[in-house]
Structure formats: C-alpha cells, structure tokens
C-alpha positions as CSV (number, residue, x, y, z in Angstrom):
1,X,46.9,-14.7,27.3
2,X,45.4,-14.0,24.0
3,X,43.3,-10.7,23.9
4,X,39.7,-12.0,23.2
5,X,41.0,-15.4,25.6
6,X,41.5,-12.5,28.3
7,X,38.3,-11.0,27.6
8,X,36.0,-14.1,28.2
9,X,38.0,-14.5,31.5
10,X,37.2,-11.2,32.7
11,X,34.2,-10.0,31.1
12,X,31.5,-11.4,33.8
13,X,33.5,-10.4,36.6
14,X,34.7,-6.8,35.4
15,X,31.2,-6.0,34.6
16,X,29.2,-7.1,37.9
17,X,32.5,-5.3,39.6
18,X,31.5,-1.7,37.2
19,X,35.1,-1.8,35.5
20,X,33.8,-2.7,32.3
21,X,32.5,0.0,30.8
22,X,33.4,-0.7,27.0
23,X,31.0,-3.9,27.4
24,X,28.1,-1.5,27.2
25,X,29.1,-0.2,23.7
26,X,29.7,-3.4,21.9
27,X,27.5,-4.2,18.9
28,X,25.0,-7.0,19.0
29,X,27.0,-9.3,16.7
30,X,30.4,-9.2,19.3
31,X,28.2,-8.9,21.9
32,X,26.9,-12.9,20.9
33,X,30.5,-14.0,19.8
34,X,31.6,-13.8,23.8
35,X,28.5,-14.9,25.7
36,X,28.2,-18.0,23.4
37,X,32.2,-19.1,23.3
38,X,32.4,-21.9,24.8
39,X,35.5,-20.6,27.1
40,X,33.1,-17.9,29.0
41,X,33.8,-18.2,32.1
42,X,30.4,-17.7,34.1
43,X,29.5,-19.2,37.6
44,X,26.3,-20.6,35.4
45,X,23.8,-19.7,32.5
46,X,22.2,-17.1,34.8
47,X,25.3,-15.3,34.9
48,X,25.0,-15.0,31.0
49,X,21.1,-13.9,31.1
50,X,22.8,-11.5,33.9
51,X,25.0,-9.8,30.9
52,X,22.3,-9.5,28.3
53,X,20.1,-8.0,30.5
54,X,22.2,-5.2,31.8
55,X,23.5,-4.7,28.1
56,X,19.7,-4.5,26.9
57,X,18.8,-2.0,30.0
58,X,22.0,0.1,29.2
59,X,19.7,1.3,25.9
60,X,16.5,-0.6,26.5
61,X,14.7,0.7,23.6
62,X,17.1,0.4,21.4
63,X,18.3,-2.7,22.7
64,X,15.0,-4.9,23.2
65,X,14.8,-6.1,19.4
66,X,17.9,-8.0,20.2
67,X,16.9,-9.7,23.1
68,X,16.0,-12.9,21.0
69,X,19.1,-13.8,19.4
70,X,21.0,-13.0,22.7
71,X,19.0,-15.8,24.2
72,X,20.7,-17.9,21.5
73,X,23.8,-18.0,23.9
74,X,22.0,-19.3,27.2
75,X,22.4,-23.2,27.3
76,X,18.7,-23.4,28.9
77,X,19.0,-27.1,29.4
78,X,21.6,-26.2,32.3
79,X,19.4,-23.9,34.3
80,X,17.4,-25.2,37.3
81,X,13.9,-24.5,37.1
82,X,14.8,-22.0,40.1
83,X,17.0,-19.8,37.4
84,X,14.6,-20.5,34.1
85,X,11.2,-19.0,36.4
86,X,13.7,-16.2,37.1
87,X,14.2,-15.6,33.3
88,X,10.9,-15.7,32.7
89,X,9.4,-13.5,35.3
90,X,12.0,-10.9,33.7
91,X,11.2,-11.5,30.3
92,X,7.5,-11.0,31.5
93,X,8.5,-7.8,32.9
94,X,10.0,-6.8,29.7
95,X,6.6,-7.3,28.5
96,X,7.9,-10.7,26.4
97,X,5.7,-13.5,25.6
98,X,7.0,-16.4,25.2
99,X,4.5,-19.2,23.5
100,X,5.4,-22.5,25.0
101,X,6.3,-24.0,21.6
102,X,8.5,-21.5,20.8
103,X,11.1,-21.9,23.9
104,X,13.1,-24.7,21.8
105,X,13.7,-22.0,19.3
106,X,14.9,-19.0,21.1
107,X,17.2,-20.3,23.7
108,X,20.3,-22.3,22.7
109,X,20.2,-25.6,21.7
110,X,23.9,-26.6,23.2
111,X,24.1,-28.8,26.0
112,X,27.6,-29.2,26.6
113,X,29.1,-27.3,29.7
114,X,31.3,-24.4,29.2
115,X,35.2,-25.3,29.3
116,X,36.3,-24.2,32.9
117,X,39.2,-21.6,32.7
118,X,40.3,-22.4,36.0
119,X,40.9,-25.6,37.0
120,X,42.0,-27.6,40.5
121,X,45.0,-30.2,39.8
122,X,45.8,-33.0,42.4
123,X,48.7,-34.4,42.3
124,X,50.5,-37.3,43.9
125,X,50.3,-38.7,46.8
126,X,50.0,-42.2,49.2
127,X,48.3,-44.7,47.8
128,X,47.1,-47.8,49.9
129,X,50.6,-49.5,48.7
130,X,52.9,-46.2,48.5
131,X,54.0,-43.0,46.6
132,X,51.6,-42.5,43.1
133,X,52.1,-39.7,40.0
134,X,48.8,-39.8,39.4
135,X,47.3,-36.3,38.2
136,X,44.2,-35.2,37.7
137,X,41.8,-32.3,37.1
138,X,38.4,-31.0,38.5
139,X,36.3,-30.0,35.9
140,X,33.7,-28.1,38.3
141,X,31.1,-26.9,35.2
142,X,31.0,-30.8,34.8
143,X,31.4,-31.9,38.8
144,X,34.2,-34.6,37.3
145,X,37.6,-35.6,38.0
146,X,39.7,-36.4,34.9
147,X,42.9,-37.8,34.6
148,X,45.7,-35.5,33.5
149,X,48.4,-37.6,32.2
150,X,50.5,-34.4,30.8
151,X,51.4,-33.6,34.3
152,X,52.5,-37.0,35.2
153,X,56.1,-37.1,36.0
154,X,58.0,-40.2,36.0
155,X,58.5,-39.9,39.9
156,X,56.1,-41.3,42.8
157,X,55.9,-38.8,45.3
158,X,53.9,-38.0,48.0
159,X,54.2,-35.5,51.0
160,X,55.5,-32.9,49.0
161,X,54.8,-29.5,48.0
162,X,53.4,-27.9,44.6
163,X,53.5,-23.8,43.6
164,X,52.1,-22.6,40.2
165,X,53.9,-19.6,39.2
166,X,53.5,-18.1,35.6
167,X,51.7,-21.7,34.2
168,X,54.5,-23.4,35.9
169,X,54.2,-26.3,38.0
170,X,56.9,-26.6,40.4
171,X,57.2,-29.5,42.4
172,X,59.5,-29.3,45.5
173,X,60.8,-32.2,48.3
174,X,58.5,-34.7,49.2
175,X,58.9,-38.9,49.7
176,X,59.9,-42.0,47.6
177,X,59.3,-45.1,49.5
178,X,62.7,-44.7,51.0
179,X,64.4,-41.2,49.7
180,X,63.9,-37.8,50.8
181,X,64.0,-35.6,48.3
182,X,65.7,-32.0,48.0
183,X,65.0,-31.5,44.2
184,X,62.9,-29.5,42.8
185,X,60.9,-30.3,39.5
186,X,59.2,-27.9,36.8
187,X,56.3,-28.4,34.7
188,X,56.1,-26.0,31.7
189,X,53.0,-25.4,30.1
190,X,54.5,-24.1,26.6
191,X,56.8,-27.0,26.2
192,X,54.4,-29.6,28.0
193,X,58.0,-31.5,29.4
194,X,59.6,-31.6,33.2
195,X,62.6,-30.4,33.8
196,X,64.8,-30.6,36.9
197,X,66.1,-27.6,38.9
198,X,68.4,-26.4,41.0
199,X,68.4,-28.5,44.5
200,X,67.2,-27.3,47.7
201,X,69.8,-27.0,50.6
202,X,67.8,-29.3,52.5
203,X,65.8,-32.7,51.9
204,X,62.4,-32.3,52.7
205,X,59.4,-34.6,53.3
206,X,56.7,-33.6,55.5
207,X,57.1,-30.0,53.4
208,X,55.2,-26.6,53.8
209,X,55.4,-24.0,51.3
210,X,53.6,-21.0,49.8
211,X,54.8,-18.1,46.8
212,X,55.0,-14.5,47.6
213,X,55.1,-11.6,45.1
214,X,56.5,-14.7,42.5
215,X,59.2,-16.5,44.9
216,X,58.7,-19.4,46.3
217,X,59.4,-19.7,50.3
218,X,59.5,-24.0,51.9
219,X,60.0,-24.1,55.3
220,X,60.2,-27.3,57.8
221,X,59.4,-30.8,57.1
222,X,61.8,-33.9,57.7
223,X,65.3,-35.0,55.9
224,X,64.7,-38.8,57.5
225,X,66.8,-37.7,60.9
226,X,65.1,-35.1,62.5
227,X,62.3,-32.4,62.2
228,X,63.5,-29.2,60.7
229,X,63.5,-25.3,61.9
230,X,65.4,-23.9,58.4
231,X,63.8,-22.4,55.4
232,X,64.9,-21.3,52.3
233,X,63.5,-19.2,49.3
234,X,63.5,-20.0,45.5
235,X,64.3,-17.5,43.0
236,X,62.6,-18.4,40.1
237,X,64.7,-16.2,37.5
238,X,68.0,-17.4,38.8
239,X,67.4,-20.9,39.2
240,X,68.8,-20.4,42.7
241,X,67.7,-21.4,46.8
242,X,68.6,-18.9,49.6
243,X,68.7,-20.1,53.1
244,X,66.5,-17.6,55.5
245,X,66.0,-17.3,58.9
246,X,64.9,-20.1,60.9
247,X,61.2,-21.1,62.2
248,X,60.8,-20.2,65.9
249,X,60.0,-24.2,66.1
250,X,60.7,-27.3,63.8
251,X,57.9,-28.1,61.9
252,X,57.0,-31.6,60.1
253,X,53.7,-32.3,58.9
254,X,52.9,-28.7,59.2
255,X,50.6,-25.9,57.0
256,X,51.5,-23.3,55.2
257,X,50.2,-20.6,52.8
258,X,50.2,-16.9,51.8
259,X,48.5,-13.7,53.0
260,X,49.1,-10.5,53.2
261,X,52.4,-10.8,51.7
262,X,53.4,-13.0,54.5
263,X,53.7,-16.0,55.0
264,X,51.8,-18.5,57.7
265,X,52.9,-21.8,58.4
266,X,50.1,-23.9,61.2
267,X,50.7,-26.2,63.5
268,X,53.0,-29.4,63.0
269,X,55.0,-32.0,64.8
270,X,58.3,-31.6,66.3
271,X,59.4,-35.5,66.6
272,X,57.5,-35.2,70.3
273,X,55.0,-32.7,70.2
274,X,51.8,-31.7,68.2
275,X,52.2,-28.1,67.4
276,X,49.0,-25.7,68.2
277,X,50.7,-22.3,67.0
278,X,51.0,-20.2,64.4
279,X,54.5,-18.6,62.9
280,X,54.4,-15.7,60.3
281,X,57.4,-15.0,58.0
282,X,58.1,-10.9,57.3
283,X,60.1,-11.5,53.6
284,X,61.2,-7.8,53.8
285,X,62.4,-8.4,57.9
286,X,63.8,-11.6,57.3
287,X,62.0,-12.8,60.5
288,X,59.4,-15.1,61.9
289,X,57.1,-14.6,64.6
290,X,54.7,-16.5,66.7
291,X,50.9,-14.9,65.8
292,X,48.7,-16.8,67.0
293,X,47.2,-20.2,68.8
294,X,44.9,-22.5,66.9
295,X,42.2,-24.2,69.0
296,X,43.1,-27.7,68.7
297,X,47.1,-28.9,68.2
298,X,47.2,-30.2,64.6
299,X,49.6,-31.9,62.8
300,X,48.6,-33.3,59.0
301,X,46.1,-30.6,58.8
302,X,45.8,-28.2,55.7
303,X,44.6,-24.5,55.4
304,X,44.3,-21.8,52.8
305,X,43.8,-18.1,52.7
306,X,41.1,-15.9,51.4
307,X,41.7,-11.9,51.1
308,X,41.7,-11.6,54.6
309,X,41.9,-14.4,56.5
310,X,43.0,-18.3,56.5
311,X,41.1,-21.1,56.7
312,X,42.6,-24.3,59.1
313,X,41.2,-27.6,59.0
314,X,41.8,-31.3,59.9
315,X,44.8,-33.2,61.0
316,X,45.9,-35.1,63.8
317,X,46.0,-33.6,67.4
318,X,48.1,-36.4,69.2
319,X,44.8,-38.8,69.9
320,X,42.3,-38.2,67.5
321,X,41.8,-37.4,63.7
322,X,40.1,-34.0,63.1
323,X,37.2,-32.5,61.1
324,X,37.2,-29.5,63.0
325,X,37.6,-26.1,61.6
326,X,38.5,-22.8,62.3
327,X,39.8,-19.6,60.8
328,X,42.3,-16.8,61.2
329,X,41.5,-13.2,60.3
330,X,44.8,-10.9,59.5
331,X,46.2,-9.1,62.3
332,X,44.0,-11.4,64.8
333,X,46.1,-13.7,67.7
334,X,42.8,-16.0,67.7
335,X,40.9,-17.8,65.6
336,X,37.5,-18.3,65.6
337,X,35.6,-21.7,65.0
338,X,33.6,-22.8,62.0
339,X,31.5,-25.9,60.9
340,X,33.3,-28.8,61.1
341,X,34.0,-30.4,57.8
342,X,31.6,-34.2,57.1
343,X,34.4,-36.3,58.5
344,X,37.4,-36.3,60.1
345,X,40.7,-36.5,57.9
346,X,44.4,-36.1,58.0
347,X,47.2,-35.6,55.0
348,X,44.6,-34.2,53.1
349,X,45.2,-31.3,50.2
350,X,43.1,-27.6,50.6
351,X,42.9,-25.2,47.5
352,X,41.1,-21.9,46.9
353,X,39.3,-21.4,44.0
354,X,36.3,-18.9,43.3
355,X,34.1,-18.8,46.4
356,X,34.8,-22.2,48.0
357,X,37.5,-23.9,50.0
358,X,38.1,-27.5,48.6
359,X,39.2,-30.2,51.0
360,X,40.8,-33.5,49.1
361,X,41.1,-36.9,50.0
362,X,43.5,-37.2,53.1
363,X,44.0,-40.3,55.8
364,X,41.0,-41.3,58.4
365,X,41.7,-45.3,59.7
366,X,42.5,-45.5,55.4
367,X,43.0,-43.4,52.3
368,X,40.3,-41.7,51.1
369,X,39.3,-40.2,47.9
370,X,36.5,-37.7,49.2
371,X,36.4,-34.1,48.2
372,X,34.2,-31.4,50.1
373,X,34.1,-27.8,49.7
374,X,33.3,-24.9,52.0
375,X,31.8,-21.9,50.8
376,X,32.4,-19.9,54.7
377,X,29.2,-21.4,56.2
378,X,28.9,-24.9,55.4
379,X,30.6,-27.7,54.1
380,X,29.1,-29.9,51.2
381,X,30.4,-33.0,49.6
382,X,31.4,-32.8,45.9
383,X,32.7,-35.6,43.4
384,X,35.3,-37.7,44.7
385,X,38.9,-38.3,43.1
386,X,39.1,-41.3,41.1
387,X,42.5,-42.6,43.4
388,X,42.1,-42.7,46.7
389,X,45.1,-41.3,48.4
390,X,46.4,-39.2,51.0
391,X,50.0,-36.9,51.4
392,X,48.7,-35.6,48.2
393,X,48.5,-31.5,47.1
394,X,46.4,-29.8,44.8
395,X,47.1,-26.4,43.3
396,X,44.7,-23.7,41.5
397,X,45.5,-24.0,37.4
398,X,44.0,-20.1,37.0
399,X,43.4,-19.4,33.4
400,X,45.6,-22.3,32.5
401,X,46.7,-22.7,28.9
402,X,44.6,-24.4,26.4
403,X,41.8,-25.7,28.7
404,X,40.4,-27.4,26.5
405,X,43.5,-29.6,25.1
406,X,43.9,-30.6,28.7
407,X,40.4,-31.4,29.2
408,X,40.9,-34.0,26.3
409,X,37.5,-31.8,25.0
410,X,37.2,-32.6,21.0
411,X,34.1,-30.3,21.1
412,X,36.0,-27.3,20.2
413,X,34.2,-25.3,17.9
414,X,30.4,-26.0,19.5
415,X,30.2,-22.1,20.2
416,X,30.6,-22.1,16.0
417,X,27.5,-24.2,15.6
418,X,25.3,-21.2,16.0
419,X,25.5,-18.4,13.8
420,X,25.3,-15.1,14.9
421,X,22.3,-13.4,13.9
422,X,21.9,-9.8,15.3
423,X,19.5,-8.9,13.1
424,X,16.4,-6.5,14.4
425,X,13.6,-8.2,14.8
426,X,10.5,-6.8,16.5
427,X,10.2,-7.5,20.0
428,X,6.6,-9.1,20.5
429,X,8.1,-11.9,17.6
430,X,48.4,-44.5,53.8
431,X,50.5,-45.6,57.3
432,X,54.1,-43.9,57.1
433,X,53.1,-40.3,57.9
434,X,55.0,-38.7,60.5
435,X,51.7,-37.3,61.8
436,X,50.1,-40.4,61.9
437,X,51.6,-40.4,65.7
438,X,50.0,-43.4,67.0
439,X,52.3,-45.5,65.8
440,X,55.4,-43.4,66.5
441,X,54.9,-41.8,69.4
442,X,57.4,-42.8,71.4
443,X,60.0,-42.8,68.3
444,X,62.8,-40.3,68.9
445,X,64.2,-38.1,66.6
C-alpha cells in the first residue's frame, strides 16, 4: 500500500486509539489534503469534525483561525441533523457564530460518499435454477450492492469456500450441478486474471475453511459418497496441500473460522445426524478437540469471530430452519444466547467487517437475497443482494486495491475540486443442500 493510501486508512483509527502522535504536528495545508481525499476512511462526516477538533484543541489558539477552511472537508449534506446540532453546539462553544447564510460557504459542497476502503464481496452461490458466478460488492458508505464482474470466474459454483490472503482471492471445493470439486482457484488483484492451483487431496462440497497466520486450513464437507472427517492445509508459497489430522466427527454443511490462532469448525451433518458441537484445531499440536456444545444442533448455519469470541447463527436443526443466535467466548465450553436474527435462514454467508456481523442471503422455504447485520445487541436489516441465492460466501476485501476502479467510480479526483486554502483568517469571520434434511433424511451415506 502506497504511503499516503496507508495513511488515510489509518489516520482516524490510530488517532482515536492515541498512536498517532505525528497527526498533531501536521500543517494546515496536509492536514486538509487527508480529511478531504475522497479515500478517508471514516465511520461518517462526524468522524472527520472528530479529527479537526482534536487537531485545533492540540494548539487551540493557534489553531482556531483555521477552523474555517477545515470545515471545507466535512460533506455536511451527509450528516443527520443529530451530528450537524452536535457541530454546532461545539462550534458555539468555540465561541463561533455561524450566520445562517453563511453555512453553504464554509462546509463542503461535495455530496458524493467517500470510497469505502474495505469492502464485503459475495460470491457464488445457488440460484433458484442452480450454481451462479455472480459477484458483487457492498458499498456500505452508499448502503448498495454492485456487481463485480472482475471477480467473475468462468465456473458456477456454490457450496464452496473463499479465503483472501495478501489481495488474493482463493476459491476452494464447492459444487457444479453434478461435479465435486477439489480445485482450488486464485484471484489476483495485480494481474486482475484466475489462475488454477494445485488440487486438494479431497473433493469437497459442503466445505468449511478459515486462514491462520497466512495458511489456509479446509476441513469436512462431502466428495458425493460420504461425509468427510480429513483436513488438509494449503501452503500458499509452495503451491502445495498437506493432509492433517482428522476431525473428531465428519462434518458436511458445517462452520468454520479463525480465533485465537485456532481454528473452530460448528456443528454439521454426518449423513444421519445434525451436529450440536464444536471442534477446535491446535496448528502447532496437530490435533482437534471437542470445546464446546452449541444450544441448538445446526447444520447450514454460518458464524464468525470477533477478538474474543465467535458469533453462530442460523441453519437447519433436523425440523426447523433457524434464526436463533448465540456466541462463543474463547476458552468457554458454552455459549451464551443472543437476539435472534429477523428470519430464519439456512446456507447463508456471515462476514466481519468493522463493528457488525453481516448475515447474507441463505435458504428459508426459497432463496433469498436479504442481508442483516448485527452490531452485538441487535440485528437490523440492510440493502439486499441484487441475486437471490443461497450456498453462497462472502469474504472481507480489507484495504483492497484500487477501490475505486472496482467500484466502477469515475469521480476520482472530487477531493481535487476544492482547493486547499489554509490561509489565517480571523476567527469571528435452492433444494440440493445436504442440510436441507427434509428431503434426505432417510438417504444413507
């Protein structure tokens, strides 16, 4: 990442965090080149009016001449009256008045939203008539879903798995209409093409997966005989798959992801039962072991982790499509229940991303398209995909390459429209899941 690209991805957090120190000393002029770049990346506009004011208090009477071309980098037409009667009862405190025809002049006149620096990617999945490569992108400073063509492979796929390592995609197993797939498939961002790698050792649909310390780890799922118990690592560097130890129990349809440096893989189906424990892989022991018990058997569900614990949700318990939630805290052997998520789905994709847990489309009676996010008290329902589908996954693009390229953004220079001008002035101036059990329940494996 380019040096000044690095510093408007870290700037707002490093400062609010007290890393930043050097931000206190920069002059007026550089000080409006980063809050006004369109590639900022702030929660909002508050968060900028956040960073003037604690530059401005750093040497406030020094500082408070500049206050009105700083305000040239909040795009005031994206506050919420909540945020601009916060502003103003500061800049009252900062004994500012500011004349009601003169607002249109100090604040910026920009409308567009920032350019997101991190981005959520879906990709794949069932369709109402099969396996899709449709790919797109959240956009969550504009609350839309955009189609991503660039990362649409030539393969329908669903029930797979997806890891982004280094602004790689890699896409592993997964489900074509009638082949189970052991490949694995790269995306790079530098040279935008797909290339194919080595093979797994085993075909798997129905596939969990998670990356440790920048090696991926896939574990269970289904070669189109049986359930599977193996699991095998990727090494990235050597093109190369390792088998590891075996899952204390096979595992389609299952949930996986990383913590702690180890990795957790939920629930699952074993060809007969819906699994209601938890198995944790030791990389440096080689071993699993069984850590916990969810509350509800699940198989389809989805889960993610946060610093210190893992959120579980949805999926299929042997009768009923879930909504029900509940999370694991490290080192616990229980989890504890949360607020059930709108509606009940299955097959659905989870992803991290700042403070919320995204839930994405999924099965319930028929594909869906929904998306809802959970910020660790309450769910809320967001824009929905623009394909409905289920067996789909979506994967955190964090400070992704070229946002704004594949955002298909032709506004690239509106942070060049303003001038800087630091100048003093005064002050006072689908159906085939293997989860989807009531229709094979009494299949055997």
């Amino acid at each position: 990442m380019k040096t000044f690209e690095y510093v408007l991805y870290t700037v707002n957090s490093s400062v609010n965090n007290g890393y930043n120190l050097d931000y206190f000393r920069l002059k007026c002029d550089d000080l409006f080149e980063i809050l006004n770049a369109d590639l900022l990346k702030v929660n909002d506009e508050m968060d900028v009016w956040i960073l003037i004011k604690r530059w401005i208090l750093i040497d406030r009477k020094k500082r408070m001449p500049y206050y009105r071309p700083l305000l040239k980098c909040i795009r005031y037409s994206l506050l919420n009256d909540e945020q601009k009667n916060e502003i103003k009862k500061d800049l009252t405190r900062f004994k500012i008045n500011i004349m009601d025809d003169q607002k249109n002049m100090i604040w910026s006149m920009n409308t567009e939203a920032r350019i997101p620096r991190d981005l959520l990617l879906a990709i794949g999945g069932w369709e109402k008539r099969g396996p899709t490569n449709v790919a797109e992108v959240l956009n969550i400073n504009t609350n839309k879903w955009q189609r991503a063509k660039t990362f649409e492979d030539n393969r329908q796929i669903a029930y797979h798995e997806c890891i982004v390592i280094n602004n790689k995609l890699y896409v592993i197993g997964g489900f074509e209409e009638t082949q189970y797939f052991n490949t694995a498939r790269c995306y790079d961002s530098e040279t935008k093409e797909w290339c194919e790698l080595a093979p797994m050792n085993y075909a798997r649909c129905y596939i969990s997966a998670c990356e440790i310390n920048g090696t991926i780890i896939v574990a269970g799922g289904s070669d189109g005989r049986s359930r599977l118990r193996t699991a095998e690592m990727y090494d990235i560097n050597k093109n190369q798959w390792t088998k590891i130890r075996n899952m204390i129990q096979r595992r389609s349809d299952a949930a996986a992801c990383a913590m702690g440096g180890k990795m957790y893989v939920a629930g699952g189906y074993t060809g007969e039962t819906v699994l209601q424990t938890v198995e944790m892989y030791i990389p440096e022991m080689d071993i699993w072991t069984e850590v916990a018990h969810m509350s509800s058997p699940r198989s389809g569900l989805a889960c993610a982790a946060s610093t210190d614990f893992i959120l579980i949700a949805g999926g299929y318990d042997g009768t009923n499509r879930l909504s029900s939630a509940e999370i694991l805290r490290i080192g616990s052997a229980h989890t504890v229940n949360v607020e059930s998520m709108p509606m009940p789905r299955s097959n659905f994709a989870m992803c991290k991303m700042g403070n919320y847990f995204y839930a994405i489309g999924g099965y319930n009676r028929t594909v869906t398209k929904t998306v809802v996010r959970f910020d660790g008290k309450k769910w809320e329902r967001i824009c929905d995909i623009s394909v409905s589908r289920s067996a789909l996954r979506v994967v955190l693009l964090k400070a992704w390459p070229d946002p704004i390229q594949l955002l298909c953004n032709t506004n690239t220079n509106s942070e060049t429209t303003q001038n800087s001008t630091c100048e003093t002035e005064s002050s006072d101036s689908q159906e085939t899941s293997s989860s989807q059990i009531t229709d094979i329940s009494d299949e055997s494996d």
